[in-house]
Structures are given as structure tokens and as C-alpha cells.
C-alpha positions, 0 to 999 in steps of 0.5 A: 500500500502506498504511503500517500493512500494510507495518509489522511485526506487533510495531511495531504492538502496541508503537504500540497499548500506547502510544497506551493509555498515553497515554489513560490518562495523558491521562484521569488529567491531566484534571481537573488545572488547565492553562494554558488552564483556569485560569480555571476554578478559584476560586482560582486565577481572579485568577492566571490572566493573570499566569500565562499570559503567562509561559511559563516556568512551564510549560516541561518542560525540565530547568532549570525542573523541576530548580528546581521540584523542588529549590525545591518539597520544601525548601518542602514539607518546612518546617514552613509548612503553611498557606502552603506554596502561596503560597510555591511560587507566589511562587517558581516565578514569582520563580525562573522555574521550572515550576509543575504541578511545584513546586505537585505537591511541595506535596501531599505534606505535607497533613493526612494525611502531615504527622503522620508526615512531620514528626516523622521529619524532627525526628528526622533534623534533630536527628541532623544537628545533633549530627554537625555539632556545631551548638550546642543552642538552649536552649529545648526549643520552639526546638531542636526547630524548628531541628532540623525546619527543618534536617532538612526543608532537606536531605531536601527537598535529597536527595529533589529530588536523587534525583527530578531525576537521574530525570527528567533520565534520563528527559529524555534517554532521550526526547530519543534515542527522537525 
């Protein structure tokens, strides 16, 4: 008798929406640079060997994505556009973290979300720095940058905490589903 005839008729609709689940998500991942494709990409060719050969950098365990996340929104969260990959890159291989994962938080300060993202972050800076009662810096152009850094510092800390809670939730419901 087969397998799949002796198996319930809801486990097998449940197994069918999963294995769709995971095509789709397999479609929607392919044309993102992975470890076996990464000579491929232009920029990323003369990285390829370094990153091969360390495999930390493409773990999914929970040490490494919580340093990615943490590292990764403070990075993407400072006033750094032009050089926000190559310092994600420098710290995911220094900090041994993961890196799909510290160079996706990059993505989300681009062109089109700096603008409103980083004078709300200024804002929120500028109300940290009153509560804590830092002094003010005299020029207007050195307040506002320290208010920016230090309101990128701690939402990029409060984002990564909240994302590492889920997906250490995450982690561990899977861990009980094998």
C-alpha cells in the first residue's frame, strides 16, 4: 500500500499548500545572488572566493542573523548612503555574521525611502537628545547630524530588536515542527 493512500485526506492538502509555498518562495529567491552564483554578478565577481570559503556568512542560525540584523539597520539607518554596502560587507565578514541578511537591511534606505526615512529619524534623534539632556552642538549643520546619527543608532537598535525576537520565534517554532 502506498504511503500517500494510507495518509489522511487533510495531511495531504496541508503537504500540497506547502510544497506551493515553497515554489513560490523558491521562484521569488531566484534571481537573488547565492553562494554558488556569485560569480555571476559584476560586482560582486572579485568577492566571490573570499566569500565562499567562509561559511559563516551564510549560516541561518540565530547568532549570525541576530548580528546581521542588529549590525545591518544601525548601518542602514546612518546617514552613509553611498557606502552603506561596503560597510555591511566589511562587517558581516569582520563580525562573522550572515550576509543575504545584513546586505537585505541595506535596501531599505535607497533613493526612494531615504527622503522620508531620514528626516523622521532627525526628528526622533533630536527628541532623544533633549530627554537625555545631551548638550546642543552649536552649529545648526552639526546638531542636526548628531541628532540623525543618534536617532538612526537606536531605531536601527529597536527595529533589529523587534525583527530578531521574530525570527528567533520563528527559529524555534521550526526547530519543534522537525
Amino acid at each position: 500500500m502506498n504511503v500517500l493512500e494510507t495518509e489522511p485526506a487533510y495531511d495531504r492538502e496541508t503537504r500540497a499548500r506547502r510544497h506551493v509555498r515553497i515554489r513560490r518562495a523558491k521562484q521569488f529567491l531566484r534571481p537573488l545572488p547565492r553562494k554558488a552564483t556569485l560569480h555571476r554578478w559584476p560586482v560582486l565577481k572579485r568577492f566571490a572566493e573570499t566569500a565562499r570559503r567562509r561559511p559563516y556568512l551564510w549560516s541561518f542560525r540565530i547568532r549570525e542573523v541576530s548580528i546581521a540584523l542588529y549590525v545591518g539597520f544601525v548601518i542602514a539607518f546612518l546617514p552613509i548612503v553611498g557606502i552603506q554596502f561596503i560597510l555591511a560587507f566589511a562587517a558581516a565578514w569582520t563580525l562573522r555574521a550572515n550576509l543575504p541578511v545584513i546586505m537585505g537591511t541595506q535596501l531599505v534606505t535607497n533613493l526612494a525611502t531615504m527622503w522620508a526615512i531620514y528626516p523622521a529619524l532627525s526628528v526622533f534623534g533630536d527628541r532623544i537628545t533633549r530627554l537625555l539632556g545631551v548638550a546642543e552642538v552649536e552649529s545648526r549643520v552639526g546638531q542636526a547630524a548628531v541628532s540623525l546619527v543618534v536617532g538612526g543608532v537606536v531605531a536601527g537598535i529597536a527595529v533589529a530588536s523587534v525583527l530578531d525576537l521574530l525570527y528567533r520565534v520563528a527559529f524555534s517554532r521550526a526547530k519543534k515542527v522537525r
